[in-house]
C-alpha positions in Angstrom: -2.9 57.5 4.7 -5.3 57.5 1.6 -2.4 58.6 -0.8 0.2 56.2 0.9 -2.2 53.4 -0.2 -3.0 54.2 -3.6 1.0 54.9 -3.8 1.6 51.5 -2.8 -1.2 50.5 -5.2 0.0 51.4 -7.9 3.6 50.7 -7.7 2.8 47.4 -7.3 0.2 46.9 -10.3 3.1 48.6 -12.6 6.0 46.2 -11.1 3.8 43.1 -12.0 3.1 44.4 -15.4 7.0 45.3 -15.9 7.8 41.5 -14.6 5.3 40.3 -16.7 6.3 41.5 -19.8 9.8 40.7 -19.0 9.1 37.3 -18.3 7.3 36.7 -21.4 10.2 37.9 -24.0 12.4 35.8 -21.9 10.2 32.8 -22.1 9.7 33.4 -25.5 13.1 33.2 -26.7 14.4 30.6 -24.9 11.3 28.5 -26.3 12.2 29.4 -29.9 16.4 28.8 -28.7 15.1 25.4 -27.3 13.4 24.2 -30.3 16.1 25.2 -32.9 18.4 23.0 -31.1 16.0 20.2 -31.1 15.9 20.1 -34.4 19.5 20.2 -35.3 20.0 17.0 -32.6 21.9 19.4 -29.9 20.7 20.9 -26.3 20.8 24.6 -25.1 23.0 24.6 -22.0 23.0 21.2 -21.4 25.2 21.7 -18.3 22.9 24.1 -16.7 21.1 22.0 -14.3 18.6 24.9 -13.3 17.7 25.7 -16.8 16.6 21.6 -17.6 15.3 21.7 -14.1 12.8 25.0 -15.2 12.7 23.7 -18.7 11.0 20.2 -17.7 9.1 22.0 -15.4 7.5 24.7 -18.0 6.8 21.0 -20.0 4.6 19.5 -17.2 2.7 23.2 -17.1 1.5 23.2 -20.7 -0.1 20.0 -20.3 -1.8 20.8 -17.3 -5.6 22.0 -18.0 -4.7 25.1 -16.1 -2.0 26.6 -19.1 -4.6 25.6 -21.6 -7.3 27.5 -20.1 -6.3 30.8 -19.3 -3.4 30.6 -21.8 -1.0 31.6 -19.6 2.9 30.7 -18.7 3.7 29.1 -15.2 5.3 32.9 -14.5 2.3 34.4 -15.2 0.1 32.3 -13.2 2.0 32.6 -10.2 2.4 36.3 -10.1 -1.3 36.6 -10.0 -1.8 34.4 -7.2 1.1 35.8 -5.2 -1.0 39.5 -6.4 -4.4 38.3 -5.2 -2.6 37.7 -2.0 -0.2 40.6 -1.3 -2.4 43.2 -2.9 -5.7 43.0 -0.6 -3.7 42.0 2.1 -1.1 45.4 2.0 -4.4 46.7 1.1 -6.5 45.6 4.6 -3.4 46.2 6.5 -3.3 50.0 5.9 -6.3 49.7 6.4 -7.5 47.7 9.3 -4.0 46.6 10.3 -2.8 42.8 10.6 -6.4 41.5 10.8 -7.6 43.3 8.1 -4.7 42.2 5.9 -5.1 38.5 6.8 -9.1 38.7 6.0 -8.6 40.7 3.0 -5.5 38.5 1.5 -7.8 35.5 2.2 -10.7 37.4 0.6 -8.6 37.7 -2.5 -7.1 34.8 -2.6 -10.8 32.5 -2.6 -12.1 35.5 -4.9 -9.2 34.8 -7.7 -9.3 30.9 -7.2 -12.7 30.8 -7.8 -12.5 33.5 -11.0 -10.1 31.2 -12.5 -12.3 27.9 -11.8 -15.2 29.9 -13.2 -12.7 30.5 -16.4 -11.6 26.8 -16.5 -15.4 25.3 -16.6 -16.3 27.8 -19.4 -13.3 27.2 -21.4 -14.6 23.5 -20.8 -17.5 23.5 -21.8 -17.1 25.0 -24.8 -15.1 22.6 -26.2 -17.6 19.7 -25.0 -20.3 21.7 -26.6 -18.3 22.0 -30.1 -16.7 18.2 -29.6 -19.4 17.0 -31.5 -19.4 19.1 -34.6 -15.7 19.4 -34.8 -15.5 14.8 -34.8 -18.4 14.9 -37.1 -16.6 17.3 -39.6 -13.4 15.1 -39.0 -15.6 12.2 -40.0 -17.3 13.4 -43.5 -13.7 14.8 -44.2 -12.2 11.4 -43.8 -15.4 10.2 -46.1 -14.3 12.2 -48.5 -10.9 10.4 -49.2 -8.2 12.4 -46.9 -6.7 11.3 -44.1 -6.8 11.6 -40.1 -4.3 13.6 -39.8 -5.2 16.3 -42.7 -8.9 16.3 -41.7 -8.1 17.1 -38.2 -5.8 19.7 -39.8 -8.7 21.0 -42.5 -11.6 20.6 -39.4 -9.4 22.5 -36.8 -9.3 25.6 -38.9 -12.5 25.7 -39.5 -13.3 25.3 -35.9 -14.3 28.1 -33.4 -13.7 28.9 -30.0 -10.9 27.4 -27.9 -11.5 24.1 -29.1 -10.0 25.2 -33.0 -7.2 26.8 -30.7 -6.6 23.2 -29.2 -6.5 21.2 -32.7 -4.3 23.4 -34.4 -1.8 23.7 -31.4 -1.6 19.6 -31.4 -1.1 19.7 -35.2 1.6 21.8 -34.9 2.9 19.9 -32.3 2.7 16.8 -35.0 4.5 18.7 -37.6 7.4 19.4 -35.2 8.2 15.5 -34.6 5.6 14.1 -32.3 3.8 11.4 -32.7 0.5 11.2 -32.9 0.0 9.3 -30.0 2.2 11.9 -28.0 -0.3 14.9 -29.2 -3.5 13.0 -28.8 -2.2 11.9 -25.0 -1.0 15.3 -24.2 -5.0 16.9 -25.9 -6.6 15.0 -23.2 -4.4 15.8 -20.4 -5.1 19.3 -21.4 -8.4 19.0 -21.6 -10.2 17.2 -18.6 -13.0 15.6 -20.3 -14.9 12.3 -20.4 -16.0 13.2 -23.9 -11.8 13.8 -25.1 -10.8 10.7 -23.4 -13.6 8.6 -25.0 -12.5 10.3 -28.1 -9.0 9.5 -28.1 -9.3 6.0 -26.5 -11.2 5.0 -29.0 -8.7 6.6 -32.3 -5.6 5.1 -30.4 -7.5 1.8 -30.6 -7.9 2.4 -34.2 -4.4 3.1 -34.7 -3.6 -0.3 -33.3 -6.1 -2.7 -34.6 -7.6 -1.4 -37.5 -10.9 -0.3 -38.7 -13.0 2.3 -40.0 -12.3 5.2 -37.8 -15.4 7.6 -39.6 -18.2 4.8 -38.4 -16.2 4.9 -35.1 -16.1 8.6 -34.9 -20.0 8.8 -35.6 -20.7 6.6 -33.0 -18.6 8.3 -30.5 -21.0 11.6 -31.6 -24.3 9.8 -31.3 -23.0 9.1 -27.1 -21.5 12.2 -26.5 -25.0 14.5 -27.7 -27.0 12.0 -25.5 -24.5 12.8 -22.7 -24.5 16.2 -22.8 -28.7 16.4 -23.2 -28.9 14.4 -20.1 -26.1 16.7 -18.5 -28.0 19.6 -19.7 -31.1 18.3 -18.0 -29.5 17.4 -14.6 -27.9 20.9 -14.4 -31.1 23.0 -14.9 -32.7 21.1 -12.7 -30.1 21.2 -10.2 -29.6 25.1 -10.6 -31.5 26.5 -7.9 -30.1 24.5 -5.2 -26.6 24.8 -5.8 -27.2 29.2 -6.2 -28.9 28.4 -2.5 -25.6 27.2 -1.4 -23.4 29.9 -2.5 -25.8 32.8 -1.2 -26.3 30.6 2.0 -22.6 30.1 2.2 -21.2 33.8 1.1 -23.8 36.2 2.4 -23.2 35.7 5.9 -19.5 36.1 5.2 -19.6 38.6 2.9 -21.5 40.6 5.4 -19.3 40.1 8.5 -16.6 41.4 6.5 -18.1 44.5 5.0 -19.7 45.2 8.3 -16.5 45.1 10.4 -14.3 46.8 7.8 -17.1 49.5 7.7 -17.7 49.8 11.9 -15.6 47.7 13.5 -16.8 48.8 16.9 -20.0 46.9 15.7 -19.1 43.7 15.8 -16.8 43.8 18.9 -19.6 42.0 21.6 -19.6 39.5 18.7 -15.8 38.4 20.1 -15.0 40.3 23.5 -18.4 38.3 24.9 -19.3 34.8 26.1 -22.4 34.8 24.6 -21.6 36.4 21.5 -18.3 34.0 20.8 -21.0 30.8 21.2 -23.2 32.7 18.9 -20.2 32.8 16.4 -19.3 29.6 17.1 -22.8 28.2 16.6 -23.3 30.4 13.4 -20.4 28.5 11.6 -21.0 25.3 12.5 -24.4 25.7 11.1 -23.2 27.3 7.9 -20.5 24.6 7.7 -23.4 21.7 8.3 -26.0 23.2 6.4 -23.3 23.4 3.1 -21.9 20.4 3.4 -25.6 19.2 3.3 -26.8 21.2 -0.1 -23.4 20.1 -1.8 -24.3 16.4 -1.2 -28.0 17.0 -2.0 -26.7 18.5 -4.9 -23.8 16.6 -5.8 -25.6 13.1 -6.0 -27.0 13.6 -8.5 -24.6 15.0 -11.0 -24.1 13.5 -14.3 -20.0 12.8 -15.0 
């Protein structure tokens, strides 16, 4: 049984990394296919309806926060998901049989989403911690006699982190055609901040009325830092509840899980008895009241 599982185990991890691969030479050169012909005024198979279809569908994924934070494709993103799904589930089957598979594909599944939430908000705030810097730089540049355009250019180099990534991607974007409202609405669709949406309300305002976008800029600095300190302030302050809800709301899980996977025979007067389904049935309710009460205890007073 032990060497049927691994078997299984690692046919599948080498077939993911095969389609993988695959899928990302095929992406890549229809990308570089598709943007030859947009420059020379013609479209790549313009009578295949399934390749516009996928094509306008790959558009709407880069400009979802999700593509710009774990820099992956669409392809990629949904063979993990399907992965942390099929893999602990095969898994818990062998294992444990259907029920085992079911609690162990659901295990995996919250266990990725919350990875890649964990991912996003770090990729997040990193660029709201280096937003200031980077439209201060932009600022002096600008003071200095250049334009927007090649300060955000000369700045965004110079910038670290994914934020630098972010800058030079919607430059490039610029020098391919795009206008420069296009790239600054599609930077804060990508990035999910109040901070990048002040920021680019206020340039596109610029663009249209006038004025002297480096005061502006500074400004917009001198609110964001204030933000973020008062942010700060409510988060460390705010820290030990919200770990008290995610012990309070995983150890008793956790536990259950680990303790019927290890002696199942444990547990069983925990579901075979009257008492001991109302005990269950009372534990969860609890669980499910008592962390719906620390998230709003919590959650009422967080800064946006």
């Amino acid at each position: 049984m032990d060497q049927i599982f691994w078997g299984v185990v690692v046919a599948w991890v080498a077939t993911l990394v095969a389609v993988v691969v695959w899928r990302r030479d095929v992406a890549g050169v229809h990308s570089v296919r598709h943007h030859l012909y947009g420059l020379t005024g013609t479209t790549a198979d313009s009578g295949s309806f399934i390749r516009r279809v996928t094509g306008k569908t790959r558009g709407r994924w880069a400009r979802r926060p999700t593509a710009a934070s774990l820099r992956l494709r669409m392809s990629e993103y949904g063979l993990i998901r399907v992965g942390s799904v099929l893999v602990p589930g095969l898994a818990g089957f062998l294992v444990r049989g259907p029920i085992g598979g079911l609690l162990l594909a659901v295990v995996g599944f919250v266990a990725v989403t919350l990875f890649l939430r964990y991912k996003q908000s770090s990729w997040l705030r990193s660029i709201e911690k280096d937003l200031p810097d980077f439209l201060r730089g932009v600022a002096g540049a600008m003071r200095a006699g250049i334009s927007f355009q090649q300060a955000m250019v000369a700045v965004g180099r110079e910038t670290p982190g994914p934020l630098g990534l972010e800058v030079v991607r919607m430059m490039r974007r610029e020098t391919l055609g795009y206008t420069m409202e296009q790239v600054l609405t599609e930077f804060a669709e990508r990035v999910p901040s109040r901070d990048i949406e002040l920021a680019v309300t206020a340039i596109l305002i610029q663009r249209e009325i006038g004025g002297a976008l480096s005061a502006i800029l500074e400004n917009i600095v001198t609110t964001m830092s204030e933000r973020q300190r008062v942010k700060h302030e409510v988060k460390t302050l705010t820290a030990q509840g919200r770990m008290s809800g995610w012990v309070l709301t995983m150890l008793p899980v956790g536990v259950g899980i680990m303790v019927w996977f290890t002696n199942p025979h444990y547990l069983s007067p925990l579901f075979h008895t009257t008492i001991g389904l109302m005990m269950a049935g009372t534990g969860l309710v609890s669980l499910a009241i008592g962390t719906f009460v620390i998230q709003k205890m919590v959650g009422s007073i967080e800064v946006d």
